[in-house]
N, C-alpha and C positions, 0 to 999 in steps of 0.2 A: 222405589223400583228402579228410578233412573242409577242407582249407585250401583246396584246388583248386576244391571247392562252390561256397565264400564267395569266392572270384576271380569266379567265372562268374557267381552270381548278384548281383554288387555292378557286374558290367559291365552285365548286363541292365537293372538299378534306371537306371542312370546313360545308359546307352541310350536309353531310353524316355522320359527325364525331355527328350531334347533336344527333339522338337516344341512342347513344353508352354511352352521357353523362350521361343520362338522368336513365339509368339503373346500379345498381348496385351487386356485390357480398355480400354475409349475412353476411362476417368475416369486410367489410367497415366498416358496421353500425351497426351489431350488434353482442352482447358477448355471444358463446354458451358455457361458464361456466356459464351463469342466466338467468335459469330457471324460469321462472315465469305462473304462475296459474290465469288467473284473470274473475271471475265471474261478471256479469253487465249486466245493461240494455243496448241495443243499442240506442247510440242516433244521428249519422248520418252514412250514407254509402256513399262512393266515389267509384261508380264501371267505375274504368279508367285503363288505359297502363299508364305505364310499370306495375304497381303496382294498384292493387286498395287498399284501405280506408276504414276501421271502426270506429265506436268511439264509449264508451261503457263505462258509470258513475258505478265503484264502490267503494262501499263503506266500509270502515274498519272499526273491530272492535271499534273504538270510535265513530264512525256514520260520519266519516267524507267522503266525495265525492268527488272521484280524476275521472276525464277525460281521459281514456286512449285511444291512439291512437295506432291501429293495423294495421299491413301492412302484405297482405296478395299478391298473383302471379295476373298476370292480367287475366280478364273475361274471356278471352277464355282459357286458363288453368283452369280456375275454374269450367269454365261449360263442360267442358271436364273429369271433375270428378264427376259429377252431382251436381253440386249446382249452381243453379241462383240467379241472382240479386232480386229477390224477396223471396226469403228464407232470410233474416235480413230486420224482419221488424221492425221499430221506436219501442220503448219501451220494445222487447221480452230480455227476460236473456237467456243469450248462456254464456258458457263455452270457453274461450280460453287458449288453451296452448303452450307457446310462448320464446321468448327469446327477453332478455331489451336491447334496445337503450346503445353505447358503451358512450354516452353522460349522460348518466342518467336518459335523459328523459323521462317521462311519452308515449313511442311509446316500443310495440312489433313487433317481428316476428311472426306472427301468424302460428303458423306449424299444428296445430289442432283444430278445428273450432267443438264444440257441440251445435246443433241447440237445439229450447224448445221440439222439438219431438224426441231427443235421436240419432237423425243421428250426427254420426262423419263424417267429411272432413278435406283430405290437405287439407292446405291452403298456403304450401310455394312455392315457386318460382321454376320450375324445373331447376337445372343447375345454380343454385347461389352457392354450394359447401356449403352450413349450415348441421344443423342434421336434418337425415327423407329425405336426398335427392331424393330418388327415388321415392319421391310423393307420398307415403302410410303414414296411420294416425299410421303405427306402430313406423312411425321412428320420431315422434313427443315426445317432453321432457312431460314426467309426474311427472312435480314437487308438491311440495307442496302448496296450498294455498296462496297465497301471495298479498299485496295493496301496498307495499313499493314503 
């Protein structure tokens, strides 16, 4: 009997451990020494947990069209600030200001979200320890312009 215990409570441990994986701190994945600014069209939204999803074609001075992918707190933190899933919609140009992927990659931290009607929003993750933690659009990087 005692083996059958130690199955059931080693599934539970292992269980419970998956949300935990699944979410991360802002210093994991991303660098707030870079600052990034990136203006675009939206062209998908992922409104999911832990994190929801943006993606948002822009384009640099050479006319060239990079895909960026923004990672912004999950839905109910978002709409707890006033912004819903239907505020980005397919093609509108929003303003995000963010912080790059410690990879390089084409993904921000979205810490400030400018919709096409002028409203700012967090958009970061409460209690990830990045900049702007306490969920105000003041505490969001206002960098320069940037496609890189």
């Amino acid at each position: 009997m005692k083996p059958a215990i130690a199955i059931v409570l080693a599934s539970a441990i292992s269980i419970s451990a998956v949300p935990a994986y699944a979410h991360h701190s802002f210093a994991a994945e991303f660098d707030g020494n870079k600052p990034v600014r990136l203006v675009g069209k939206i062209t998908r939204v992922s409104w999911t947990n832990p994190h929801s999803y943006f993606y948002v074609d822009v384009t640099d001075t050479k006319g060239v069209v990079t895909n960026w992918g923004c990672e912004g707190a999950g839905p109910g933190a978002l709409s707890r600030r006033g912004w819903n899933k239907g505020d980005l919609k397919l093609g509108d140009t929003i303003v995000v200001d963010g912080y790059r992927a410690k990879d390089g990659s084409h993904l921000i931290d979205a810490r400030r979200v400018t919709f096409p009607d002028g409203r700012t929003v967090y958009g970061g993750t409460p209690g990830d320890g990045g900049p702007g933690d306490n969920g105000t659009p003041e505490g969001a990087p206002t960098p320069k312009p940037s496609a890189k």
